[in-house]
Residue frames as qw, qx, qy, qz and C-alpha x, y, z in Angstrom:
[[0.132, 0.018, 0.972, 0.195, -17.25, 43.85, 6.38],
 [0.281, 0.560, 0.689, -0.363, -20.75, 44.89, 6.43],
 [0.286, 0.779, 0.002, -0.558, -20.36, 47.21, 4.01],
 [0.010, 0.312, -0.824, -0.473, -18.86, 45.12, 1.52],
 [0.103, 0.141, 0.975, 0.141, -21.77, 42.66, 2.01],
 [0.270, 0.764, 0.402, -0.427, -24.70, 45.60, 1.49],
 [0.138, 0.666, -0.354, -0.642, -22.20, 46.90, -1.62],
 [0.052, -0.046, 0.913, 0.401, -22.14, 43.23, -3.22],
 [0.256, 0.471, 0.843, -0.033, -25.63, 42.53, -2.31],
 [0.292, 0.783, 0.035, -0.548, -26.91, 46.25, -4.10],
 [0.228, 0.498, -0.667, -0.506, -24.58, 45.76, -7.33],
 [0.149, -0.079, 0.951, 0.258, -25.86, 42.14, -7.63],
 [0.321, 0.705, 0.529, -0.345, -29.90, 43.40, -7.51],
 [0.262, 0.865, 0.157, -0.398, -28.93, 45.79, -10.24],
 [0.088, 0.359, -0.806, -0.462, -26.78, 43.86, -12.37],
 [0.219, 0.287, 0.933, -0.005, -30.05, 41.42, -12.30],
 [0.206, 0.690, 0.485, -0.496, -31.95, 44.04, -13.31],
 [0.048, 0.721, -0.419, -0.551, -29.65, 45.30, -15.95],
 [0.183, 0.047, 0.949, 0.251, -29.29, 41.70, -17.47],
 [0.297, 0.452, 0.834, 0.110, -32.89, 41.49, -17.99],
 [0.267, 0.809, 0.230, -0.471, -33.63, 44.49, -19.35],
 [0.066, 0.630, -0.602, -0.486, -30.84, 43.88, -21.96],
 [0.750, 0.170, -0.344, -0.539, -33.04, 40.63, -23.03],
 [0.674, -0.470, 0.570, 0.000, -32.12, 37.01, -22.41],
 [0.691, 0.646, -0.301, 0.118, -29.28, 36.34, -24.56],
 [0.895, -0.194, 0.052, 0.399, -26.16, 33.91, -24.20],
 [0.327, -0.631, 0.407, 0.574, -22.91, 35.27, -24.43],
 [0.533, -0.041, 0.755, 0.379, -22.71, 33.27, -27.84],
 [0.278, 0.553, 0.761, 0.194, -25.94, 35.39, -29.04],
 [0.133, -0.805, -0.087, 0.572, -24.97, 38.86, -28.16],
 [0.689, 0.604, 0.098, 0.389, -24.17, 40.95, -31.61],
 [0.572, 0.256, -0.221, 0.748, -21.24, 42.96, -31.12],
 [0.138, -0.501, 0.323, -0.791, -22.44, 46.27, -29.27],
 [0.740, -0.498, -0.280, -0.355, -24.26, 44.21, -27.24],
 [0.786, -0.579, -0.162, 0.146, -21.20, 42.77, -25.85],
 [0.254, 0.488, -0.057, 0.833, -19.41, 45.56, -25.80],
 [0.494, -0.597, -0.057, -0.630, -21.85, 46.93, -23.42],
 [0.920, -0.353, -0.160, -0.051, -21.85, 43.83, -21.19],
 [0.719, 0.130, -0.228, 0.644, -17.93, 43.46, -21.11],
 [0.027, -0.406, 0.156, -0.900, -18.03, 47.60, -19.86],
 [0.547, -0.691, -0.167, -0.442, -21.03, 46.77, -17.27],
 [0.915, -0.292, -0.239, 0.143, -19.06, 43.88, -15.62],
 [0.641, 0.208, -0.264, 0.690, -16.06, 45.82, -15.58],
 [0.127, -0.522, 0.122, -0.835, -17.81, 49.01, -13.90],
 [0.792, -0.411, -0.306, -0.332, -19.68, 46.84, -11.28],
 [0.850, -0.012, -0.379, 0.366, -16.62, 45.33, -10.21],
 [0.309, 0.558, -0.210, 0.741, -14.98, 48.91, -9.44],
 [0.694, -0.549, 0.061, -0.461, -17.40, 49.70, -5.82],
 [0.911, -0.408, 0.047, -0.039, -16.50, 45.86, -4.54],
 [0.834, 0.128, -0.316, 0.433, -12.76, 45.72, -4.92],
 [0.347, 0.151, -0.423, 0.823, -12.25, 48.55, -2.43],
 [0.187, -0.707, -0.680, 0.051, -14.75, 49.16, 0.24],
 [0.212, -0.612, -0.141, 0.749, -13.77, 53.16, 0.33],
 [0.057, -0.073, -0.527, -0.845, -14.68, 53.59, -3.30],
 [0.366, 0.058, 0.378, -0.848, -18.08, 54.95, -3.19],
 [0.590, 0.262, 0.763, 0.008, -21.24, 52.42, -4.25],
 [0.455, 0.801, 0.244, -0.304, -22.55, 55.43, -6.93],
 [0.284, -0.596, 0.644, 0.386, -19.14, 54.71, -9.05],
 [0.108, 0.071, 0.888, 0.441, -20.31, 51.56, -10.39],
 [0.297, 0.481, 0.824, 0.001, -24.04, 51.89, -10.25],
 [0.204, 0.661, -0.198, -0.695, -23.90, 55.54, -12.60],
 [0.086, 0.420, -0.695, -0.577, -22.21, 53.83, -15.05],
 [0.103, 0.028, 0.928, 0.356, -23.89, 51.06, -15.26],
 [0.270, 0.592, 0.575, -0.497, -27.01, 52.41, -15.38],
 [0.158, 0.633, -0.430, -0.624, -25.49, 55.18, -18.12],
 [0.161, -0.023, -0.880, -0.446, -24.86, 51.52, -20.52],
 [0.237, 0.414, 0.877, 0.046, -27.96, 49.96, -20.23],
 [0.233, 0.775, 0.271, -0.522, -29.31, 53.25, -20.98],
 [0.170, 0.535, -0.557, -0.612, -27.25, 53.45, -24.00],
 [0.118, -0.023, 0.968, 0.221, -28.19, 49.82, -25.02],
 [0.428, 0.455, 0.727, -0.284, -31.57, 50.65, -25.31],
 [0.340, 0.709, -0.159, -0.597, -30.82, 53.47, -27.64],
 [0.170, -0.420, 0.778, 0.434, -29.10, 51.22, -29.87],
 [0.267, 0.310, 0.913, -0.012, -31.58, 48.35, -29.62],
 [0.289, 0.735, 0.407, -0.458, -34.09, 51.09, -30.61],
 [0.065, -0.612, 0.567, 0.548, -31.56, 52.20, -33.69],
 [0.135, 0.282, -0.873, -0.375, -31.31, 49.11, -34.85],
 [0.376, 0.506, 0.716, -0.300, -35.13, 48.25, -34.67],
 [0.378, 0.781, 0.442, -0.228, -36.01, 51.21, -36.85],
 [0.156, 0.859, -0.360, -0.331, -33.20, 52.07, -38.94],
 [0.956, 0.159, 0.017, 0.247, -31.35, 48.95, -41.39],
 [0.357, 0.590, -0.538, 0.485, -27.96, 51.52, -42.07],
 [0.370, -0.693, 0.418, -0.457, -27.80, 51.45, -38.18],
 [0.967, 0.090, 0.215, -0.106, -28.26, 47.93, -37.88],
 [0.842, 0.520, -0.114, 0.091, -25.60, 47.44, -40.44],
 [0.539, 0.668, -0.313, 0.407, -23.51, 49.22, -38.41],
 [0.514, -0.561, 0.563, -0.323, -23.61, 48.17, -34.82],
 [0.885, -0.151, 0.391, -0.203, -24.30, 44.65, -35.99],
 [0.143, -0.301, 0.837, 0.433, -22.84, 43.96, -39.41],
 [0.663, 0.332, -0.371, -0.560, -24.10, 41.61, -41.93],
 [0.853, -0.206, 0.445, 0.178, -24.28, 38.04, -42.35],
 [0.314, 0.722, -0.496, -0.367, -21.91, 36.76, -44.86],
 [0.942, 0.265, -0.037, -0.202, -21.98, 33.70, -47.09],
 [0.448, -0.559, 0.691, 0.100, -18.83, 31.41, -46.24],
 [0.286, 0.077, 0.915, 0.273, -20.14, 28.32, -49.00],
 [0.524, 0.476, 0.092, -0.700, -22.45, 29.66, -51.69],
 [0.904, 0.318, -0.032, -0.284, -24.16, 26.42, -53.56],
 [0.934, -0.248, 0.083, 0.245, -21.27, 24.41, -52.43],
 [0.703, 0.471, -0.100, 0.523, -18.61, 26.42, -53.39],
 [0.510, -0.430, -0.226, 0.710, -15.98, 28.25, -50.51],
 [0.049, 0.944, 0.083, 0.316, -16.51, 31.97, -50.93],
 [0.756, -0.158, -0.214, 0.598, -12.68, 32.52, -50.06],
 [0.251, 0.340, -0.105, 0.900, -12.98, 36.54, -50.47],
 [0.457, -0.741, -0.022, -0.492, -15.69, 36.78, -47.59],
 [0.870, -0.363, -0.296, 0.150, -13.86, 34.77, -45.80],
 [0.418, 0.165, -0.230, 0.863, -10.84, 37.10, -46.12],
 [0.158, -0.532, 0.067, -0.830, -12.94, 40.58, -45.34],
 [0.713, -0.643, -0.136, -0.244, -14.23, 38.50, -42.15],
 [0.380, 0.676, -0.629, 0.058, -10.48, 37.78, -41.47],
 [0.895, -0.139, 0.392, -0.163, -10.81, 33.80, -41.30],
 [0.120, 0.417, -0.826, -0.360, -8.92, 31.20, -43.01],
 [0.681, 0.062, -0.605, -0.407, -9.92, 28.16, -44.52],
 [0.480, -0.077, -0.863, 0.142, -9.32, 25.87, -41.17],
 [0.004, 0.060, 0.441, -0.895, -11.43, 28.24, -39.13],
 [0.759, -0.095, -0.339, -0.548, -14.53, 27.53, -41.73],
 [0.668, 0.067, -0.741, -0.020, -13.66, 23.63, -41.30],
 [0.007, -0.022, -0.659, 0.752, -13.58, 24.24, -37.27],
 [0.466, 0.060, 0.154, -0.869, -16.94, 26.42, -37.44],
 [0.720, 0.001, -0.433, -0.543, -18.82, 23.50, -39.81],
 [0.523, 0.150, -0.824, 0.155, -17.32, 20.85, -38.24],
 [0.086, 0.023, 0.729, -0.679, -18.70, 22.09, -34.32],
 [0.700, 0.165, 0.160, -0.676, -22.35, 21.68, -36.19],
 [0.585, -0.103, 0.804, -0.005, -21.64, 18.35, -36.88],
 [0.654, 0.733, 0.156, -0.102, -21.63, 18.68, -40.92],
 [0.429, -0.614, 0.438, 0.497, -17.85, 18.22, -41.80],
 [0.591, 0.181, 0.726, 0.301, -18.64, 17.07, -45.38],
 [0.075, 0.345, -0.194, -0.915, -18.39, 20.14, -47.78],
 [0.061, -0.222, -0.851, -0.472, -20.19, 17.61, -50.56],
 [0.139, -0.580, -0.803, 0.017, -23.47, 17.74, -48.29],
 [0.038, 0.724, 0.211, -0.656, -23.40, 21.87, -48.24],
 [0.294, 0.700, 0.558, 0.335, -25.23, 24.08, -49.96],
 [0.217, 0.739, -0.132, 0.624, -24.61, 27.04, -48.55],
 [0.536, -0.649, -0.485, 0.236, -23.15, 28.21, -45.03],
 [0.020, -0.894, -0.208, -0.397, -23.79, 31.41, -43.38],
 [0.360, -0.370, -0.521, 0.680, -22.13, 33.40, -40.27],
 [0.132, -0.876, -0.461, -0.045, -24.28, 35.53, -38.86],
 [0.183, 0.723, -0.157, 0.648, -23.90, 38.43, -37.26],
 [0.560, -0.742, 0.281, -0.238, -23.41, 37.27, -33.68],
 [0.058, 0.501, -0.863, 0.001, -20.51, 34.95, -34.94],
 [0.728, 0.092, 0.586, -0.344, -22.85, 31.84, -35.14],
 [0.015, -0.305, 0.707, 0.638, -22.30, 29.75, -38.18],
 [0.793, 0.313, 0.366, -0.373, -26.06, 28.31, -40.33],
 [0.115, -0.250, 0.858, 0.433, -25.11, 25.38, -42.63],
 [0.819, 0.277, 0.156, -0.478, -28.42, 24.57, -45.33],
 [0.580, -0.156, 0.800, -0.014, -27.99, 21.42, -46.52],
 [0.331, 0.210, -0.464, -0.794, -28.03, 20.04, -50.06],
 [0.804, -0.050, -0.059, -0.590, -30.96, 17.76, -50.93],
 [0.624, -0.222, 0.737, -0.135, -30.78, 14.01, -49.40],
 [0.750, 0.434, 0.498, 0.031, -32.11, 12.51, -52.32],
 [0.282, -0.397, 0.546, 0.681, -29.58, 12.76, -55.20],
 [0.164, 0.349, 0.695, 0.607, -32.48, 12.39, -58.03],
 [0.112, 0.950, 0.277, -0.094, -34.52, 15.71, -56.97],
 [0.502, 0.593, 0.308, 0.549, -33.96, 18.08, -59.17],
 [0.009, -0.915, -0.036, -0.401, -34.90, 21.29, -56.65],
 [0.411, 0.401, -0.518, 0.634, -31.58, 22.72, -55.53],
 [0.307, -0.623, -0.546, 0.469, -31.82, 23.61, -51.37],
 [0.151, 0.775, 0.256, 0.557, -33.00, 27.27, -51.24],
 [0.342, 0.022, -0.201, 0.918, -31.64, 30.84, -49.65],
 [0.023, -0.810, -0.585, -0.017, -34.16, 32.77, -48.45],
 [0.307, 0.332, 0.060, 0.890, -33.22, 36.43, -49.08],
 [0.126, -0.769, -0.504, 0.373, -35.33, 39.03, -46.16],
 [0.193, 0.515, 0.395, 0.736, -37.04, 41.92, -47.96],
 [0.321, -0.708, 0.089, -0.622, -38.56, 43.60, -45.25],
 [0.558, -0.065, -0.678, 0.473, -37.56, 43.53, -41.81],
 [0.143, -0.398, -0.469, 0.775, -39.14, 45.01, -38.59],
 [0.051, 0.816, 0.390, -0.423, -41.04, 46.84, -40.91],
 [0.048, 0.808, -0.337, -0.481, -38.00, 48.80, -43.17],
 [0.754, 0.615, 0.079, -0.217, -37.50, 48.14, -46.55],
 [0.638, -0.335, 0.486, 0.494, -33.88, 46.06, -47.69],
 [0.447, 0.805, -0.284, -0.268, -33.33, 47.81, -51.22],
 [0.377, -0.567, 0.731, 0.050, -30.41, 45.61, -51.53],
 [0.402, 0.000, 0.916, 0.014, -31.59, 42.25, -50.88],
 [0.650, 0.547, 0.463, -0.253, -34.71, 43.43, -53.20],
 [0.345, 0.841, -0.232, -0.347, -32.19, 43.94, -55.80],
 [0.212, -0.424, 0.879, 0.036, -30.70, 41.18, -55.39],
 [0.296, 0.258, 0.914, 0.103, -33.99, 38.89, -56.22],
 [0.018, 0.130, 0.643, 0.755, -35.35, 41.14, -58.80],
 [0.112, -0.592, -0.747, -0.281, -38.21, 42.51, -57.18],
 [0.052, 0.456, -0.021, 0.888, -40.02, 46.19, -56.70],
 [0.134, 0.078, 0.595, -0.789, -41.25, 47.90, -54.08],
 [0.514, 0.141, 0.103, -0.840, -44.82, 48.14, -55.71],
 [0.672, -0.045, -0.593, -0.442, -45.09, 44.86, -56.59],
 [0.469, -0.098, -0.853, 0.209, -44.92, 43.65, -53.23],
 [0.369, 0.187, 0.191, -0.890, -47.20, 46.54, -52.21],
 [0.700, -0.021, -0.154, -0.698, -49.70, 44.58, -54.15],
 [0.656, -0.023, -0.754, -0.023, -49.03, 41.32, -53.01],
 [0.230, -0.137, -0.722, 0.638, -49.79, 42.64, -49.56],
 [0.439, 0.072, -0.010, -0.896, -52.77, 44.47, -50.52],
 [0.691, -0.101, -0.667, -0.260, -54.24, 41.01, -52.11],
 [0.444, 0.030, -0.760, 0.473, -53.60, 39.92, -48.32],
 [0.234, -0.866, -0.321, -0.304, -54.99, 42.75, -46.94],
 [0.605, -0.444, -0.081, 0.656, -51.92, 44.35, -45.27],
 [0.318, 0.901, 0.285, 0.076, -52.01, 48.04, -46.15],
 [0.038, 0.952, -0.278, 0.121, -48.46, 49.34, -45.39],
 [0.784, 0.416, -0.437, 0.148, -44.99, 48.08, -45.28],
 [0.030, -0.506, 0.549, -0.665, -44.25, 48.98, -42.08],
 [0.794, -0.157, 0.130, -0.573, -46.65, 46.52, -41.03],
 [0.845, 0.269, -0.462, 0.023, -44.46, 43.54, -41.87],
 [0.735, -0.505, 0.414, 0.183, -42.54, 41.96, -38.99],
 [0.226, -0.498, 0.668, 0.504, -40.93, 39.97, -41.75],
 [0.806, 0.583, 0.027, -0.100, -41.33, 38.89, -45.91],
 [0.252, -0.605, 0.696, 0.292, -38.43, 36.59, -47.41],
 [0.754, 0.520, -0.012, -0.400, -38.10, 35.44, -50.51],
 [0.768, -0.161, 0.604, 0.139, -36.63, 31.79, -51.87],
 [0.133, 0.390, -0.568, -0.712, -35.53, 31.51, -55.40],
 [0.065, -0.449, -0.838, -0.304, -38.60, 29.26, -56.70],
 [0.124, -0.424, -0.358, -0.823, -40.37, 32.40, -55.59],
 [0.504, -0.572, -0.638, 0.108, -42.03, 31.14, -52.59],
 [0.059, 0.566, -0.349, 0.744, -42.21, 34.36, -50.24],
 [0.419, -0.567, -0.667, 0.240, -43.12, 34.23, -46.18],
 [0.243, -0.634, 0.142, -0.720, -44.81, 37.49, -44.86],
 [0.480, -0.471, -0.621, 0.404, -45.42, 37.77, -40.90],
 [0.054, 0.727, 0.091, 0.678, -47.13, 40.50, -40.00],
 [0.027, 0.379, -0.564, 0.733, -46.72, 42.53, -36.48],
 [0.554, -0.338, 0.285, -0.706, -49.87, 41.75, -35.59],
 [0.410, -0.153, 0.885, -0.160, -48.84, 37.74, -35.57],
 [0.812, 0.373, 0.439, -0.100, -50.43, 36.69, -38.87],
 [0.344, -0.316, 0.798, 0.380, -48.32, 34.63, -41.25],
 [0.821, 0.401, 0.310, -0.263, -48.96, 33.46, -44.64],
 [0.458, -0.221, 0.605, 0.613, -46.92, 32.17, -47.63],
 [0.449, 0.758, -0.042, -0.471, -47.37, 33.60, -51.36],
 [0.678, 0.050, 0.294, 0.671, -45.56, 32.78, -54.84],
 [0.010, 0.911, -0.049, -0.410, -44.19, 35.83, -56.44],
 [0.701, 0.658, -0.011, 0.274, -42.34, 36.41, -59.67],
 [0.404, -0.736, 0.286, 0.461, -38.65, 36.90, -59.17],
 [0.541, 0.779, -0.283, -0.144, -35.84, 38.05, -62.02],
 [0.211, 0.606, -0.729, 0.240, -32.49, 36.87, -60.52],
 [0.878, -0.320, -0.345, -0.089, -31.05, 33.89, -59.10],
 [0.047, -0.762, 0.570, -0.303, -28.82, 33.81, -56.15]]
């Protein structure tokens, strides 16, 4: 019996230890490898306390082994977008300017009463009063709203993220019609000398952009764009 209660109390120090080093995220907020990882710690942890002749260094290899992999990842997907793209996914646009987007909804494979579920648990059941709603990429659903006031004219806006962590989104900058070198000089005016210096820059379709830089200074800009989205 004693040795069960020195094997629980060791695995529970070092599943606390393991948790926070993996950040402090809900189940609900974890992107996929994340819980992956978690779902494989809990299950190796478990292996030590259901038989007191299985040795303690069983579970606490492995789990040591994941959290050691989770950092690679986290580190992956810090400094690499493909990588990113592919542990985490994308978000993907469920209502674009009020209108169902019914073929992301297939490639996420949802149906229409699974949107209505998702909007409906953010208390926004009224399709009329969206503008556009997202799921992320940890299964979470953002719903922007169209304007309260039926005589304003500007539509609700989509911010599009052009740089992230640092790493240029070709994509998304292709998407709102704007070059690397011109937002090289709109960070030079700023005095930000490299792109890698950006935490984050996202751009709205009236042009409005927000920069944040690593070192924790924010500012907003306007910026010619080509395309609307």
């Amino acid at each position: 019996m004693l040795i069960v209660f020195l094997k629980a109390m060791i695995v529970y120090i070092v599943m606390l230890f393991v948790i926070r080093v993996m950040g402090k995220r809900q189940i609900g907020e974890m992107q996929p490898f994340e819980f992956v990882i978690t779902l494989l710690i809990a299950e190796v942890a478990a292996i030590p306390l259901n038989d007191p002749y299985i040795p303690l260094h069983f579970g606490l290899i492995p789990m040591l082994v994941l959290v050691v992999v989770h950092v690679v990842m986290s580190v992956l997907a810090r400094h690499s977008l493909v990588w990113r793209h592919i542990l985490s996914g994308k978000s993907v646009i469920a209502v674009d300017k009020g209108t169902i987007n019914y073929a992301n909804l297939k490639k996420m494979n949802m149906n229409i009463s699974d949107l209505i579920e998702a909007i409906r648990c953010e208390a926004q059941p009224d399709f009329l009063k969206i503008e556009y709603a997202i799921f992320e990429t940890n299964g979470q659903i953002c719903i922007i709203e169209k304007a309260s006031d039926p005589t304003q004219v500007s539509p609700a806006l989509l911010p599009l993220t052009i740089i992230t962590d640092g790493k240029w989104d070709q994509k998304e900058a292709t998407n709102v019609g704007v070059t690397m070198p011109q937002i090289q000089k709109l960070l030079f005016k700023h005095g930000i000398r490299k792109i890698s210096d950006v935490a984050l820059l996202d751009i709205r379709q009236d042009g409005n952009a927000y920069v944040c830089t690593k070192s924790n200074v924010s500012f907003s800009a306007k910026i010619s764009v080509v395309h609307q989205w």
